[in-house]
N, C-alpha and C positions, 0 to 999 in steps of 0.2 A: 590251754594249748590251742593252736589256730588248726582251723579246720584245713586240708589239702587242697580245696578247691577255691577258696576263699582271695578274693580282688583286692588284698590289701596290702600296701606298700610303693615304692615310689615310682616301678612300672605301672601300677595300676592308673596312678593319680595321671602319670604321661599319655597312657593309652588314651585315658579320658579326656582327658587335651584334647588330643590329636582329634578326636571323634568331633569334639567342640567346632573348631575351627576347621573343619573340612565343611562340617554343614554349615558353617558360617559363608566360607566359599563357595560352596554352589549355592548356595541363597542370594548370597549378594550378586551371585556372578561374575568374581574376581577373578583373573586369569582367566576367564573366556575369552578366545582371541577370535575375530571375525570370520567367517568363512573365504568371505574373498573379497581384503581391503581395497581392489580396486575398481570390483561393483557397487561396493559404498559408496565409495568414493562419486563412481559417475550415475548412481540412484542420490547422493547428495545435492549432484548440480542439478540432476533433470532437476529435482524436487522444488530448490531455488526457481527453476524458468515457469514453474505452473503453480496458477495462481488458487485459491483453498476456494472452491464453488459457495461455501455458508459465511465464511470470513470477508470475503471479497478485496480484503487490504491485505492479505496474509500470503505469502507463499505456501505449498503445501508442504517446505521442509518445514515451519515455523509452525503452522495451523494443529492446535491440540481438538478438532473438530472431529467427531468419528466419521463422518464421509471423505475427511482427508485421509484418517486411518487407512483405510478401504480403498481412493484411488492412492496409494501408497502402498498397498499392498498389489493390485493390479499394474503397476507402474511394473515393480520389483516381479512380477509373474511376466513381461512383458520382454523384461527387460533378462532375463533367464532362461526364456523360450531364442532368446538368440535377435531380439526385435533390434534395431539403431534406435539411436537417440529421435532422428527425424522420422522412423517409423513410425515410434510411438505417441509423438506429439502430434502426429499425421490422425494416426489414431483416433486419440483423446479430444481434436479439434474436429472432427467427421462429428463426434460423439456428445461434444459438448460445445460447439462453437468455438471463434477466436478469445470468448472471455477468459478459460481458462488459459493463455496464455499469457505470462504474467507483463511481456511487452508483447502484445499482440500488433502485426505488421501494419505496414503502411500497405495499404489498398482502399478503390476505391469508396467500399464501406466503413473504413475507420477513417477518413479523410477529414471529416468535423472533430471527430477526438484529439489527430495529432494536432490540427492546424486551427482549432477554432479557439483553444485559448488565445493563441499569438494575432488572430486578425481580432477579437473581441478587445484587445488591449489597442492593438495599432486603429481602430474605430475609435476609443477613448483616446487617446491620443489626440487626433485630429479634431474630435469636440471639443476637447479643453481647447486645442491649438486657435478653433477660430472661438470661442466665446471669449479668452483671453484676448485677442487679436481684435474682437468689436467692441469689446469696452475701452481697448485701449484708445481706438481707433475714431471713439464715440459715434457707434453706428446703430447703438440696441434698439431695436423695435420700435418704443416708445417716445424715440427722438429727444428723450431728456439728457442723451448723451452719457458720460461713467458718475457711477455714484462719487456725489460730494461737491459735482461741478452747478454751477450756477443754470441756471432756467437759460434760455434763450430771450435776448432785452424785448420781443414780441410779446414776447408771453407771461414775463414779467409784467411788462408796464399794462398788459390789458387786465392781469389779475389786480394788480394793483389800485387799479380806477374801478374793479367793480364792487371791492371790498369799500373804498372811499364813498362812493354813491349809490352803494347797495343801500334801502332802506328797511330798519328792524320790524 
């Protein structure tokens, strides 16, 4: 005979379920819905414009770094206290310089950064332009004129006579 109190049968087996997969749910944290998907949302983009201070190639959405953790979590306190977007990059750049800004502005101190690959190339440029342009031209230094081309007949024919009356 089954004891009165006894958990057996096929509510029990269901109860047990349910118990299953609800801790399955809050562990995994399935159906947890965001607090307020449109501060995600715009803590998403800051996190895209600011750049992860250890990674230094990384934005700090992307950066798995604990100091990203951290100014991620101050961003998100920042950003909750009611700060704008420009506030808190205002912030963070008092705090941390333009580096942490992931395109940090045109001003007079990042002026070599935007501009100095483009004049470093258009300098190369202009030295191929004239080293090309003297060979072609046969103006090189040396006055032997472009590779391949013959001596000049001076300087031939004086090489010539001293290899013949040079003595061994």
């Amino acid at each position: 005979m089954r004891a009165a109190g006894s958990l057996r049968g096929p509510w029990a087996i269901a109860v047990a379920r349910s118990i299953v997969v609800a801790c399955v749910v809050v562990a995994t944290g399935v159906g947890a819905q965001p607090k307020d998907a449109a501060l995600d949302a715009r803590l998403k983009k800051l996190e895209t414009e600011l750049r992860c201070l250890v990674c230094q190639n990384q934005t700090l959405a992307d950066s798995d770094a604990s100091l990203a953790g951290d100014l991620r979590r101050e961003v998100r306190a920042l950003a909750e206290a009611g700060k704008t977007d420009d506030e808190i990059k205002t912030y963070l750049v008092a705090r941390y310089g333009d580096f942490i800004l992931y395109n940090p502005p045109v001003k007079t101190l990042t002026w070599l950064l935007w501009f100095g690959p483009a004049l470093l190339l258009a300098g190369g440029g202009v030295a191929w332009y004239a080293i090309v342009r003297r060979r072609r031209d046969g103006d090189d230094d040396d006055g032997r004129g472009p590779p391949g081309s013959p001596p000049p007949p001076g300087e031939a024919l004086a090489r010539a006579r001293q290899m013949l009356y040079e003595e061994p």
